[in-house]
N, CA, C and O atoms as a Tripos MOL2 file, in Angstrom:
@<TRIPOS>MOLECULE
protein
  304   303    76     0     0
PROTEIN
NO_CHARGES

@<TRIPOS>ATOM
      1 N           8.4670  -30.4820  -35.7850 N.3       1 UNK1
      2 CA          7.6660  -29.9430  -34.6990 C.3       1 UNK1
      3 C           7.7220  -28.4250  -34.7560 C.2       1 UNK1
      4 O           8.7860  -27.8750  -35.0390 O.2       1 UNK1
      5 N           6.5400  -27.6740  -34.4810 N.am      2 UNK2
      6 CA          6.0860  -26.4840  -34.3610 C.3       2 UNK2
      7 C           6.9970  -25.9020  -33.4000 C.2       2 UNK2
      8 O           7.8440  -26.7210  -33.0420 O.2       2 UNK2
      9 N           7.1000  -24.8530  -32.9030 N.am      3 UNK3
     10 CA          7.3780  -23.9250  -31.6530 C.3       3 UNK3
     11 C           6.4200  -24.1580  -30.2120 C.2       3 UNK3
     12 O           6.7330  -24.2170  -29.0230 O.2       3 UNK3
     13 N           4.8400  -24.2800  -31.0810 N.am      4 UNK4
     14 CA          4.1790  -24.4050  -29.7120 C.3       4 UNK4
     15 C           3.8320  -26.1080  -29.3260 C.2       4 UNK4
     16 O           2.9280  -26.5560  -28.6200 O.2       4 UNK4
     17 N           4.8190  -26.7690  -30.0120 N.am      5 UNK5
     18 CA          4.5040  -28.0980  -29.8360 C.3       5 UNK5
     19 C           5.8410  -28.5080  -28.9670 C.2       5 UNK5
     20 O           5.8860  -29.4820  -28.2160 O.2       5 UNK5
     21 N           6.7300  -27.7500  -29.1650 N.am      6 UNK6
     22 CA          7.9000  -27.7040  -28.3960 C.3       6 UNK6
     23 C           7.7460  -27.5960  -27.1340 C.2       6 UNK6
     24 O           8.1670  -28.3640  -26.2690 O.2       6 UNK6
     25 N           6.8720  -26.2190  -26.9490 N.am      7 UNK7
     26 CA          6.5680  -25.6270  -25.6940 C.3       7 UNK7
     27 C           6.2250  -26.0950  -25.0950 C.2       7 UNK7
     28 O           6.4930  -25.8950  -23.9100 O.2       7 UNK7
     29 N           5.2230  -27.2330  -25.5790 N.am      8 UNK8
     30 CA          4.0260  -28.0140  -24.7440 C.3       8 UNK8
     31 C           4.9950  -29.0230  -23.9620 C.2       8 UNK8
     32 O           5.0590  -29.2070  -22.7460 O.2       8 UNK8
     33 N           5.6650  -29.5730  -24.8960 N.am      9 UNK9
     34 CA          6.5090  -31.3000  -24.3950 C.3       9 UNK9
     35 C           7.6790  -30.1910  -23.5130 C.2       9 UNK9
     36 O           7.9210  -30.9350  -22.5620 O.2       9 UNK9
     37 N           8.3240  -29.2180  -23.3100 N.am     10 UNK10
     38 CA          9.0760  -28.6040  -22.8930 C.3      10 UNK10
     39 C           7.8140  -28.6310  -21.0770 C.2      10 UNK10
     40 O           8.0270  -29.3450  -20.0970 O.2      10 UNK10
     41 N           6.9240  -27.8620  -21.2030 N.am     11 UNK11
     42 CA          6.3330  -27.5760  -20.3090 C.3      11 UNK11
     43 C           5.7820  -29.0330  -19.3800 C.2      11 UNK11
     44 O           5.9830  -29.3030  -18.1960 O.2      11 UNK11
     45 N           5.1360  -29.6930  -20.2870 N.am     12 UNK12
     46 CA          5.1870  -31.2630  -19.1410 C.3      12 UNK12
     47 C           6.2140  -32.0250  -18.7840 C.2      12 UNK12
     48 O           6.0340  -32.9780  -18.0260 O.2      12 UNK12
     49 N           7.6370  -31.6660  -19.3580 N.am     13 UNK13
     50 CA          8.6300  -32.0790  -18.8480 C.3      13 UNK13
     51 C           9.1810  -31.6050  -17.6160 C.2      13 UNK13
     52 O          10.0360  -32.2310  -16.9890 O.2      13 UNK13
     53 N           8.6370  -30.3650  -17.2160 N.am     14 UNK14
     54 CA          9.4000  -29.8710  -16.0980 C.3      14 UNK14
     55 C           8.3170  -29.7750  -15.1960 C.2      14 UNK14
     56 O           8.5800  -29.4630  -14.0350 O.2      14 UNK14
     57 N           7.1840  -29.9810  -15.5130 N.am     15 UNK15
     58 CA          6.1630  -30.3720  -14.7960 C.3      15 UNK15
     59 C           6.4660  -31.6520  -14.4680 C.2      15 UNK15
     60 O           6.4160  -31.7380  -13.2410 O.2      15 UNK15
     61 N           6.7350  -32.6150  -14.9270 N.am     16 UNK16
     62 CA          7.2240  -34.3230  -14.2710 C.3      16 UNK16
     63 C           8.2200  -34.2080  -13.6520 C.2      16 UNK16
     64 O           8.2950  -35.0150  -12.7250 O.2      16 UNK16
     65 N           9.4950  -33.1800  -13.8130 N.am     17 UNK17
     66 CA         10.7720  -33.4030  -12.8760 C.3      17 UNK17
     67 C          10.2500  -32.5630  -11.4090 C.2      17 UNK17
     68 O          10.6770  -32.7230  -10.2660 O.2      17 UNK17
     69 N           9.1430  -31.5950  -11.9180 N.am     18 UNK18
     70 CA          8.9840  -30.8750  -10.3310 C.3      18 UNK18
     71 C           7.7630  -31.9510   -9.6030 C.2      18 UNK18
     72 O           7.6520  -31.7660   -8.3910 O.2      18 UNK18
     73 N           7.0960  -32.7420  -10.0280 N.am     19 UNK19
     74 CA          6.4970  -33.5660   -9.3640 C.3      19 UNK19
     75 C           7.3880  -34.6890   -8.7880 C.2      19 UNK19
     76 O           7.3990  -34.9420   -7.5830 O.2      19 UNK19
     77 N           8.0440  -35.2720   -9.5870 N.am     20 UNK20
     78 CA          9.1420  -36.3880   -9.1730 C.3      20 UNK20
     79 C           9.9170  -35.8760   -7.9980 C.2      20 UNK20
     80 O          10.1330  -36.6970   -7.1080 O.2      20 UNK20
     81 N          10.3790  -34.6430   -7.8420 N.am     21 UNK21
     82 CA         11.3930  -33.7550   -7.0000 C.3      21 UNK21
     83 C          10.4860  -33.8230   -5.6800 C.2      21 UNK21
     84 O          10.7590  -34.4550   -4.6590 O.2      21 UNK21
     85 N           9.1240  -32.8850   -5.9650 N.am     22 UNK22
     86 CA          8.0680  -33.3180   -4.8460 C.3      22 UNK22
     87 C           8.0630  -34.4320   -4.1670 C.2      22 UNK22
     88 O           8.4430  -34.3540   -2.9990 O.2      22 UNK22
     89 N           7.7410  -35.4320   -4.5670 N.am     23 UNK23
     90 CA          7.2800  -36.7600   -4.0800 C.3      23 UNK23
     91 C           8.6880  -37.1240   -3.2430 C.2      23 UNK23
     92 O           8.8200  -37.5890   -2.1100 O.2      23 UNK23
     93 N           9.8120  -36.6840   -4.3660 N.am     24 UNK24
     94 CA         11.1870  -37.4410   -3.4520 C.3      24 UNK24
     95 C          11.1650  -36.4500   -1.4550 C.2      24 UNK24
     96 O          11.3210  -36.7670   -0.2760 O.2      24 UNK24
     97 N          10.9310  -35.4880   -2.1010 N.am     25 UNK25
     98 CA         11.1730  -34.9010   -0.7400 C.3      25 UNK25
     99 C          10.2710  -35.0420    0.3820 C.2      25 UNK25
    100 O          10.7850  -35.1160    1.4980 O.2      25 UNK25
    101 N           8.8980  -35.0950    0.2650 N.am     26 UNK26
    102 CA          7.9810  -35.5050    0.8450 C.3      26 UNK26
    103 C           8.1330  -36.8290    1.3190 C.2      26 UNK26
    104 O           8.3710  -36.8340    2.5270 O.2      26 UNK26
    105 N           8.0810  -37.9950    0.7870 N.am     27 UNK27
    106 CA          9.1500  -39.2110    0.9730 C.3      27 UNK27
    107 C          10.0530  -39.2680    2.1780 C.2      27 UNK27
    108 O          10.1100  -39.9760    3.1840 O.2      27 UNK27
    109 N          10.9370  -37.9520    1.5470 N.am     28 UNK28
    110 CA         12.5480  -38.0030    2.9420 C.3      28 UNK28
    111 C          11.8120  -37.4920    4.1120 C.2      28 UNK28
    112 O          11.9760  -38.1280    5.1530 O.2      28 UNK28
    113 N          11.0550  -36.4960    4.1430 N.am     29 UNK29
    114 CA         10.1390  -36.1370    5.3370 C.3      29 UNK29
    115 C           9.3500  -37.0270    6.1680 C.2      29 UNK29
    116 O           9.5620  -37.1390    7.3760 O.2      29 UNK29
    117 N           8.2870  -37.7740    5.4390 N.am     30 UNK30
    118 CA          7.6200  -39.0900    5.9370 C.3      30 UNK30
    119 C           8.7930  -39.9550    6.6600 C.2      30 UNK30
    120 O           8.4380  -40.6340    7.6240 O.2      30 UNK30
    121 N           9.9270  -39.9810    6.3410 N.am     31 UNK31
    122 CA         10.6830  -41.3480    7.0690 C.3      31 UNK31
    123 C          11.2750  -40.1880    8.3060 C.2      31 UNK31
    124 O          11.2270  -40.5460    9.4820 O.2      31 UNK31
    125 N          11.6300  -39.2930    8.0770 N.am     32 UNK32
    126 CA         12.3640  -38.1680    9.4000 C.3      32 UNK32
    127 C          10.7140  -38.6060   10.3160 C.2      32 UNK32
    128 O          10.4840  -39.5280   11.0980 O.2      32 UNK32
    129 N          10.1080  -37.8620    9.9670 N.am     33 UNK33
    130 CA          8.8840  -38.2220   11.0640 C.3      33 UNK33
    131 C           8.4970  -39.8570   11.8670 C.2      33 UNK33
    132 O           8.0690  -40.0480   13.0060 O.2      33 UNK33
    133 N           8.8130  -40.8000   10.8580 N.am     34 UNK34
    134 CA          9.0500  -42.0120   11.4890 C.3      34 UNK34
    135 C           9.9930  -42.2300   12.4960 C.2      34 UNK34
    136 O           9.5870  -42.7000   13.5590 O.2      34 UNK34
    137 N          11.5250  -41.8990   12.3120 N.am     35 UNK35
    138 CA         12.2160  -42.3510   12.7860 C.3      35 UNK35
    139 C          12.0170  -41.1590   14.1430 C.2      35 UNK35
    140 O          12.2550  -41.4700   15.3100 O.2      35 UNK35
    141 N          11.6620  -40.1260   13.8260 N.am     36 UNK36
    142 CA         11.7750  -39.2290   15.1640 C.3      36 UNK36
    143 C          10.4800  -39.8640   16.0100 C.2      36 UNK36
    144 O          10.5750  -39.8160   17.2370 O.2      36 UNK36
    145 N           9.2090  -40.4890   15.3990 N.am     37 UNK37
    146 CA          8.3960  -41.2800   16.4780 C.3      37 UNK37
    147 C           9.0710  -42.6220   17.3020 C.2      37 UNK37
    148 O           8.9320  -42.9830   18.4710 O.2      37 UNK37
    149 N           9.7090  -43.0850   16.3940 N.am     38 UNK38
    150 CA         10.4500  -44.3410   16.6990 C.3      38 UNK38
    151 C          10.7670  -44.0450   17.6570 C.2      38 UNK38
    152 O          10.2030  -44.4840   18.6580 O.2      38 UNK38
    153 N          12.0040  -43.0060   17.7410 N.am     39 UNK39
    154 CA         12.7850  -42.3220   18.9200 C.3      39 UNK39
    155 C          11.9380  -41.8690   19.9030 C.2      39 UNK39
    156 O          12.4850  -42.0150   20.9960 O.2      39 UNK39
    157 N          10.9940  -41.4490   19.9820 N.am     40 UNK40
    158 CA          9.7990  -41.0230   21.3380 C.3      40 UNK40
    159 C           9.8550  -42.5640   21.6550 C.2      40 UNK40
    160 O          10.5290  -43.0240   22.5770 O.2      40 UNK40
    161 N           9.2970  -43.1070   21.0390 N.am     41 UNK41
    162 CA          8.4330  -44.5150   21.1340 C.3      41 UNK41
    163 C           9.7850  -45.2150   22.3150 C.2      41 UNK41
    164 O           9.6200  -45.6410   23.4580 O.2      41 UNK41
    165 N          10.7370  -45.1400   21.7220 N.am     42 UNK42
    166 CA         12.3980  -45.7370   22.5710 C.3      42 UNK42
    167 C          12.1720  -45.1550   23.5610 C.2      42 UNK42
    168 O          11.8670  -45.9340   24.4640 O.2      42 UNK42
    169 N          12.1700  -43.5920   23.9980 N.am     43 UNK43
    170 CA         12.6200  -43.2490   24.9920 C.3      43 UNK43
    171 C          11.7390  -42.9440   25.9570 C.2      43 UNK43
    172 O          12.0490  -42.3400   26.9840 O.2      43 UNK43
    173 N          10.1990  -43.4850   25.5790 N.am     44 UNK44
    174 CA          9.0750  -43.4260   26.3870 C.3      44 UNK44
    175 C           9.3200  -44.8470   26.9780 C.2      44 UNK44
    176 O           8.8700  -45.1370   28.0860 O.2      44 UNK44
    177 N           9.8740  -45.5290   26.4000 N.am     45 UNK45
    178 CA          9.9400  -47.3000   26.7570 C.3      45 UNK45
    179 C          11.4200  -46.9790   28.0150 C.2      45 UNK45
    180 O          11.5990  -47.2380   29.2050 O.2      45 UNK45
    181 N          11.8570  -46.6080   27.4250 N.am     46 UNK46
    182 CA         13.3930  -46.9040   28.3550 C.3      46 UNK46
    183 C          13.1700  -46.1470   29.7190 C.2      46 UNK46
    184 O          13.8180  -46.4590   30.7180 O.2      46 UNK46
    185 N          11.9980  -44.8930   29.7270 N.am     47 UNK47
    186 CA         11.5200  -44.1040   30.8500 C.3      47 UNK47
    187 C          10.5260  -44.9830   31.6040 C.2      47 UNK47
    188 O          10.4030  -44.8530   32.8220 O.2      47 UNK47
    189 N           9.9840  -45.6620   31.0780 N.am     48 UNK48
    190 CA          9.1330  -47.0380   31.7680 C.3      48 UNK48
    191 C           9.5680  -47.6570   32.6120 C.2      48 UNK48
    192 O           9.3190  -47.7580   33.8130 O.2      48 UNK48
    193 N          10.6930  -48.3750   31.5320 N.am     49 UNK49
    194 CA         11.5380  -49.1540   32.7240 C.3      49 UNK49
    195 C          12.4030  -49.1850   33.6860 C.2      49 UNK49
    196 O          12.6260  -50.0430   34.5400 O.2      49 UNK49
    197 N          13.0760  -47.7430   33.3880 N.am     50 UNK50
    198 CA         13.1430  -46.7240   34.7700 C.3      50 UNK50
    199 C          12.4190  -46.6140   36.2160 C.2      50 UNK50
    200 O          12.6860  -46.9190   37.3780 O.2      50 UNK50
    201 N          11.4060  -46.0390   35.5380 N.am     51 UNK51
    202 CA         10.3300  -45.8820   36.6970 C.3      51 UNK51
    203 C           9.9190  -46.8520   37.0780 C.2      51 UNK51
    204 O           9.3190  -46.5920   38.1210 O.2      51 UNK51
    205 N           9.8620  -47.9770   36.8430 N.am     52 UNK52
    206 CA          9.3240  -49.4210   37.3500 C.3      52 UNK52
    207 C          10.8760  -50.1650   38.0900 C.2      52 UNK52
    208 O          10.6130  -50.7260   39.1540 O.2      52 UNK52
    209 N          11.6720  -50.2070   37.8810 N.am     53 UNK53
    210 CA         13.0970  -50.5240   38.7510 C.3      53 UNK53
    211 C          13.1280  -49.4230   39.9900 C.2      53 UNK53
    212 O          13.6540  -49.7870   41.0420 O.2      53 UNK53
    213 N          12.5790  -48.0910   39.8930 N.am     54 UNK54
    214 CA         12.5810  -47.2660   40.7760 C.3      54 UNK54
    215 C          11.3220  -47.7540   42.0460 C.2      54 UNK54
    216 O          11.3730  -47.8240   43.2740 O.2      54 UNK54
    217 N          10.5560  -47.9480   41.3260 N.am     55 UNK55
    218 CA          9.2170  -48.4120   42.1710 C.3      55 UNK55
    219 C           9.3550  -49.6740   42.7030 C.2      55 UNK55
    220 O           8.6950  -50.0120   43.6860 O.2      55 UNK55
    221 N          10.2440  -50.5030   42.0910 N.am     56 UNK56
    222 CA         10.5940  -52.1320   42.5150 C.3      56 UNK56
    223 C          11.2830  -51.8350   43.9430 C.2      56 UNK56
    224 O          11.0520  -52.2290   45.0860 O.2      56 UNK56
    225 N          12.2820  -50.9210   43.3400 N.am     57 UNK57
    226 CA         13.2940  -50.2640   44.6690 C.3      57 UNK57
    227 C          12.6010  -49.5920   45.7790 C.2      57 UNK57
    228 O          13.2900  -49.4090   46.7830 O.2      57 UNK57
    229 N          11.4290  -49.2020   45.8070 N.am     58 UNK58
    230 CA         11.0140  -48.4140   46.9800 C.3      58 UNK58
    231 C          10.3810  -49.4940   47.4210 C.2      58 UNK58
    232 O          11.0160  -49.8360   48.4180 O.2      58 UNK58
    233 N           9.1250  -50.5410   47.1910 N.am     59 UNK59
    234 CA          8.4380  -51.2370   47.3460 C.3      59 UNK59
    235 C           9.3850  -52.2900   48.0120 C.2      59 UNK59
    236 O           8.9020  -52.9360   48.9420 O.2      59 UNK59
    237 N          10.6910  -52.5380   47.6380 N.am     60 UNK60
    238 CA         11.4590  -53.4850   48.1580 C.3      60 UNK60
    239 C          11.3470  -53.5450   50.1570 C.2      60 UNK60
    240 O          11.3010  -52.5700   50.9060 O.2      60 UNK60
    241 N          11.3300  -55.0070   50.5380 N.am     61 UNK61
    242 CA         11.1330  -54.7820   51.6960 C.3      61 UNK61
    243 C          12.5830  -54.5110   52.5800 C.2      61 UNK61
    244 O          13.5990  -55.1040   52.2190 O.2      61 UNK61
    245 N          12.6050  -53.9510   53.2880 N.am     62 UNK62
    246 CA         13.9190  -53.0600   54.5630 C.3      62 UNK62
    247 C          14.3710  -55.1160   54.9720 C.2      62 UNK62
    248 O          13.8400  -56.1980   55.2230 O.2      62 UNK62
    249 N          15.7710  -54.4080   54.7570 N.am     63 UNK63
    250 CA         16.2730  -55.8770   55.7320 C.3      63 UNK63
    251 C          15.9840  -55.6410   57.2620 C.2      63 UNK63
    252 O          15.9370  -54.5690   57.8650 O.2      63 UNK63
    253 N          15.7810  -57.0720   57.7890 N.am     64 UNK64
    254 CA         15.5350  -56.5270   59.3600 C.3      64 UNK64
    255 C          16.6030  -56.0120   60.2450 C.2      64 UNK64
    256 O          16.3760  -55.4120   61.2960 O.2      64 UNK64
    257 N          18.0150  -56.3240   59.6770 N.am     65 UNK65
    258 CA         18.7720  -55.6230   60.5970 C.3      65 UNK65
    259 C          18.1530  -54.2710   60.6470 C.2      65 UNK65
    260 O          17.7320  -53.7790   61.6940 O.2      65 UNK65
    261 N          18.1070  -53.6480   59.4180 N.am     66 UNK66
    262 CA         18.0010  -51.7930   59.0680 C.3      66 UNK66
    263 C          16.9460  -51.6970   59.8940 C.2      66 UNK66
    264 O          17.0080  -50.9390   60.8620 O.2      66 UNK66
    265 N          15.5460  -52.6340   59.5730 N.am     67 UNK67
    266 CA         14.6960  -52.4030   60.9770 C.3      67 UNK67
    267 C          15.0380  -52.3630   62.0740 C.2      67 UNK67
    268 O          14.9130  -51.2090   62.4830 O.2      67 UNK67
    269 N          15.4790  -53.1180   62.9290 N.am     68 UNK68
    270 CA         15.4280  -53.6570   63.7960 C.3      68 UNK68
    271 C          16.5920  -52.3420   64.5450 C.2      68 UNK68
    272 O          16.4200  -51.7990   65.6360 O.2      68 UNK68
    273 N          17.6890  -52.1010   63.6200 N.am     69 UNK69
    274 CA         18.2660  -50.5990   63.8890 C.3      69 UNK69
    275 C          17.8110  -49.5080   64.1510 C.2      69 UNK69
    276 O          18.4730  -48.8180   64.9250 O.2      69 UNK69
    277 N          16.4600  -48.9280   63.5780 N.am     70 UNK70
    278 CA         15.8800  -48.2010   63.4010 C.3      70 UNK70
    279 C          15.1290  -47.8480   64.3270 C.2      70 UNK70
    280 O          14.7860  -46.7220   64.6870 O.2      70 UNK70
    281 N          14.7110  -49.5180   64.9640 N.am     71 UNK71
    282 CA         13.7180  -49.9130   66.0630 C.3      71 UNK71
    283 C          14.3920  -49.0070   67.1020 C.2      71 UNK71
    284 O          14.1200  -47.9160   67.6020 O.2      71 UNK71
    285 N          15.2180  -49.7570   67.2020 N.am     72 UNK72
    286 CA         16.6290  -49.4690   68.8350 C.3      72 UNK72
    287 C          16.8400  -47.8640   68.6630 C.2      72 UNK72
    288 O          17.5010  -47.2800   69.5220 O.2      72 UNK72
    289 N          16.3250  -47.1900   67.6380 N.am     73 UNK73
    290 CA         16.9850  -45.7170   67.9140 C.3      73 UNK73
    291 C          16.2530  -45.1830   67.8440 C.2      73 UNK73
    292 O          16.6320  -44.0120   67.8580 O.2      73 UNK73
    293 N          14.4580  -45.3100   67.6940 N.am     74 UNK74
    294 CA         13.7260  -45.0270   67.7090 C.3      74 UNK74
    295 C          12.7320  -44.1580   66.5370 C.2      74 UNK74
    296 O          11.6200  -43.6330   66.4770 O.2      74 UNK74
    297 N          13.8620  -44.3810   65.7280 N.am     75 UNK75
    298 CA         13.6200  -44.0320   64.4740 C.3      75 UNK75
    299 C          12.2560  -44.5130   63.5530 C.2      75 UNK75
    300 O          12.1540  -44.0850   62.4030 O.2      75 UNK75
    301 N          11.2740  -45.3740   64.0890 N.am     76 UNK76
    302 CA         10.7560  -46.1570   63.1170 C.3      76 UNK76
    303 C           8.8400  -45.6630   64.1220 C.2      76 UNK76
    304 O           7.7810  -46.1190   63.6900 O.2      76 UNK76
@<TRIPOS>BOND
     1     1     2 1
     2     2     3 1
     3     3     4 2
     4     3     5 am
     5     5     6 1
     6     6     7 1
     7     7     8 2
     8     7     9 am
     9     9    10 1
    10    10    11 1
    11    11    12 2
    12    11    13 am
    13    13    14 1
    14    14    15 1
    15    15    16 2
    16    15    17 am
    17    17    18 1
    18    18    19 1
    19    19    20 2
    20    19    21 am
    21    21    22 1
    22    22    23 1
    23    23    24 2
    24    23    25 am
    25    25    26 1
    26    26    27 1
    27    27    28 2
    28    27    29 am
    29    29    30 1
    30    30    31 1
    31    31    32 2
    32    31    33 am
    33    33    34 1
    34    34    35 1
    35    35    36 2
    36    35    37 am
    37    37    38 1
    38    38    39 1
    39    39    40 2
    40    39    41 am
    41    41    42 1
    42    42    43 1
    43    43    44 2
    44    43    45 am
    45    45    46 1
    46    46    47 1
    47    47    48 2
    48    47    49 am
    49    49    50 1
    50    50    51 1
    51    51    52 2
    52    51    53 am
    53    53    54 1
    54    54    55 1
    55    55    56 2
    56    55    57 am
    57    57    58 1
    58    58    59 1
    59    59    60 2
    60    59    61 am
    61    61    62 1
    62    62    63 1
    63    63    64 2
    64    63    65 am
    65    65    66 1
    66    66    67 1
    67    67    68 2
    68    67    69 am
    69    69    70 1
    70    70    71 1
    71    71    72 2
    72    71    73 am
    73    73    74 1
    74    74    75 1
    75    75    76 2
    76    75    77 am
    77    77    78 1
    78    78    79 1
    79    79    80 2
    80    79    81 am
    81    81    82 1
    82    82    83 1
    83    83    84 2
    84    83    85 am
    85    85    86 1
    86    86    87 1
    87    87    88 2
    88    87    89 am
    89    89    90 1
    90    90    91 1
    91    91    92 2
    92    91    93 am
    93    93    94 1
    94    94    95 1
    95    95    96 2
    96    95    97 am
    97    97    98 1
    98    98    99 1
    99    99   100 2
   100    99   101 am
   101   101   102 1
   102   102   103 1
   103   103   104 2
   104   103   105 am
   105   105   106 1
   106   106   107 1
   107   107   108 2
   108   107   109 am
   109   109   110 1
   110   110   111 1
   111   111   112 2
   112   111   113 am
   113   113   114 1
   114   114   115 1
   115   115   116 2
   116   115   117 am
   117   117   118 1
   118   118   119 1
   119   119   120 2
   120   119   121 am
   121   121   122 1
   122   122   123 1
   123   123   124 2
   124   123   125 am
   125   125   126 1
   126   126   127 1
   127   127   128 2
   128   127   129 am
   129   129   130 1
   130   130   131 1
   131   131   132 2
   132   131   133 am
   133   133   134 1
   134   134   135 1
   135   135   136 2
   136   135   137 am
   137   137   138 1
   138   138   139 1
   139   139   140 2
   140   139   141 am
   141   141   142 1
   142   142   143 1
   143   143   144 2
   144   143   145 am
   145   145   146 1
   146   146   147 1
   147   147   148 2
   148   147   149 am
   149   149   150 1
   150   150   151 1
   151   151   152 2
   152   151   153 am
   153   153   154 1
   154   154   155 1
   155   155   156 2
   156   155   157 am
   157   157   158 1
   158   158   159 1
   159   159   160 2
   160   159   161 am
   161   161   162 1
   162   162   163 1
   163   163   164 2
   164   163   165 am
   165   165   166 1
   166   166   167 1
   167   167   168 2
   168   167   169 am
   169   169   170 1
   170   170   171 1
   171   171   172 2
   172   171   173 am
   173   173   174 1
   174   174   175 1
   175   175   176 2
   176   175   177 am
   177   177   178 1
   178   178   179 1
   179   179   180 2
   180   179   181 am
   181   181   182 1
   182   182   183 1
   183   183   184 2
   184   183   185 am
   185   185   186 1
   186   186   187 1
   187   187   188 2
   188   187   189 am
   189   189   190 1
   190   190   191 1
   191   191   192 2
   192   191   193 am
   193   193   194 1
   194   194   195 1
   195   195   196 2
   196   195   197 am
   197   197   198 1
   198   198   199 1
   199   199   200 2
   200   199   201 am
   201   201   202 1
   202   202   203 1
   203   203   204 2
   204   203   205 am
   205   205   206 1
   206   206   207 1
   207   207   208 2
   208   207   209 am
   209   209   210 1
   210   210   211 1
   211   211   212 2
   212   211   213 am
   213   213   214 1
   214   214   215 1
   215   215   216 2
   216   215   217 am
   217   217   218 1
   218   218   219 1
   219   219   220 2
   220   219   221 am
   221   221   222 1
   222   222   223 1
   223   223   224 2
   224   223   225 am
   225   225   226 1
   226   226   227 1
   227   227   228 2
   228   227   229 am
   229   229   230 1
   230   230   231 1
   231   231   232 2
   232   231   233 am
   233   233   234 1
   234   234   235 1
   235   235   236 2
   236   235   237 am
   237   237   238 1
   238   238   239 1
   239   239   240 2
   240   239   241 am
   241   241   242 1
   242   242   243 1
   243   243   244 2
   244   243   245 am
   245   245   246 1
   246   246   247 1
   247   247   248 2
   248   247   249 am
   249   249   250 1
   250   250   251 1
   251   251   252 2
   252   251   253 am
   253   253   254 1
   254   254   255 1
   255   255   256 2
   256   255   257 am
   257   257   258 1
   258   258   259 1
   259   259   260 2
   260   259   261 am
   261   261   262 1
   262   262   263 1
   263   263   264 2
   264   263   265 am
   265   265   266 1
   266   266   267 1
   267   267   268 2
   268   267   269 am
   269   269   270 1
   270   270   271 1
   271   271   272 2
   272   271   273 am
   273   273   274 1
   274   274   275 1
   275   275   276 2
   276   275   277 am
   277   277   278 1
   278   278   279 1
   279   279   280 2
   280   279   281 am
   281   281   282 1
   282   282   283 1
   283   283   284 2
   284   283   285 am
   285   285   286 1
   286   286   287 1
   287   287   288 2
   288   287   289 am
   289   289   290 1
   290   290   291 1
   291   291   292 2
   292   291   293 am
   293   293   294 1
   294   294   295 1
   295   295   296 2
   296   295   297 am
   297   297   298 1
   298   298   299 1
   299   299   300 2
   300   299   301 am
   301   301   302 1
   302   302   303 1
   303   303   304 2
@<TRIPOS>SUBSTRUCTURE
     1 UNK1         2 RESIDUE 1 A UNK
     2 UNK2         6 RESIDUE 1 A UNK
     3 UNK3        10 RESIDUE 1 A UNK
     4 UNK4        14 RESIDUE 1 A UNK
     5 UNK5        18 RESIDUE 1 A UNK
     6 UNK6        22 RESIDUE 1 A UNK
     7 UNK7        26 RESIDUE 1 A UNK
     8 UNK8        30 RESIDUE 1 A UNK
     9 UNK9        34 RESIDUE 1 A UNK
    10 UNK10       38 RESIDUE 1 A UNK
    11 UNK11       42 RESIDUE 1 A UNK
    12 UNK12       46 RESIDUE 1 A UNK
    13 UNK13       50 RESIDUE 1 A UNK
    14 UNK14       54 RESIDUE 1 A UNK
    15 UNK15       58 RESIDUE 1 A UNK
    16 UNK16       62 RESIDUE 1 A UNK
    17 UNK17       66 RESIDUE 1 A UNK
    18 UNK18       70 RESIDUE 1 A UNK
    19 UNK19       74 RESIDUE 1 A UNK
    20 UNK20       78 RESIDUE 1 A UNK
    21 UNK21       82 RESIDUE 1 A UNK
    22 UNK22       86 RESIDUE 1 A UNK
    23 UNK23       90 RESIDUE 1 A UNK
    24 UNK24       94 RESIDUE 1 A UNK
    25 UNK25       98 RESIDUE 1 A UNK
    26 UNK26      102 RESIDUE 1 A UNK
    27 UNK27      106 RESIDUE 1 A UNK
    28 UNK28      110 RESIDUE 1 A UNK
    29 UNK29      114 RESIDUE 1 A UNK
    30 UNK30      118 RESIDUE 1 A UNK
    31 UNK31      122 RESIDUE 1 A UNK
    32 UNK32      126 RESIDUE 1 A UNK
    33 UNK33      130 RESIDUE 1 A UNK
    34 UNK34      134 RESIDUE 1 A UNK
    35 UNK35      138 RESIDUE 1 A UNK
    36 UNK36      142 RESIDUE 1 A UNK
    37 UNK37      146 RESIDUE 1 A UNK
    38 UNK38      150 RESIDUE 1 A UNK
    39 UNK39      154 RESIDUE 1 A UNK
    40 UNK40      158 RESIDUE 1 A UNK
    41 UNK41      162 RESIDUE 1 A UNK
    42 UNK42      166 RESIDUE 1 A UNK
    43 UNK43      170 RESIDUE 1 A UNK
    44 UNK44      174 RESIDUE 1 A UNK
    45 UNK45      178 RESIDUE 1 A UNK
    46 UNK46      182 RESIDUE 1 A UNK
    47 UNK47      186 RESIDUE 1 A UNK
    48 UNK48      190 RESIDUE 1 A UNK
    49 UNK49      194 RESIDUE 1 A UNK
    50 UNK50      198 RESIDUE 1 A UNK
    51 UNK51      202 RESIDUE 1 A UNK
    52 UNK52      206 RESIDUE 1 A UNK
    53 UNK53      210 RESIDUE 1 A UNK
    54 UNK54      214 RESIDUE 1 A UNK
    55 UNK55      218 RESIDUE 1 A UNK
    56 UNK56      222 RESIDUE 1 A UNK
    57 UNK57      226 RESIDUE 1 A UNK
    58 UNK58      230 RESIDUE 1 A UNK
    59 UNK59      234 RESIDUE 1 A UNK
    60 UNK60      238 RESIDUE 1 A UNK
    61 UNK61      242 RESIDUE 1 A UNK
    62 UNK62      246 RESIDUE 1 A UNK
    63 UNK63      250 RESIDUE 1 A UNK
    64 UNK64      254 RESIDUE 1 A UNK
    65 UNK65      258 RESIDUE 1 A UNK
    66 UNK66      262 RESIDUE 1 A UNK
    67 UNK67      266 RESIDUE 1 A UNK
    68 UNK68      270 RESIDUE 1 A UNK
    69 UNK69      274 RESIDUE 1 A UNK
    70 UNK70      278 RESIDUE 1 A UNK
    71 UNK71      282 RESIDUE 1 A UNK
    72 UNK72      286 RESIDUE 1 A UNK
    73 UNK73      290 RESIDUE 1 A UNK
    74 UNK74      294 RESIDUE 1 A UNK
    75 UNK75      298 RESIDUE 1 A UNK
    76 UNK76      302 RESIDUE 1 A UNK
């Protein structure tokens, strides 16, 4: 082999390890972005069901003693 035949297989070789290198890292990025949606996706869900136990809790009806306490003190 020549010098500039060297060069050539020299030059697409490090052209394939910097594409391979690319792809790997791009790759590790694509899954960070998954798992950080995942994590919204969790903690938009777990804030749901928060707010809906909170709303269960207000909507809940007063025992009648607490009324009926409330009544007598004029509170209501």
């Amino acid at each position: 082999m020549n010098t500039a035949n060297l060069a050539i297989v020299g030059v697409m070789l490090l052209v394939g390890v910097a594409s391979a290198l690319g792809l790997y890292r791009a790759g590790g990025k694509s899954q960070k972005a998954e798992m950080a949606d995942q994590d919204v996706k969790n903690t938009q869900s777990a804030l749901d069901r928060a707010s809906a136990m909170a709303q269960a809790e207000t909507n809940k009806p007063a025992a009648e003693d607490a009324v009926l306490a409330r009544l007598n003190r004029g509170d209501a």
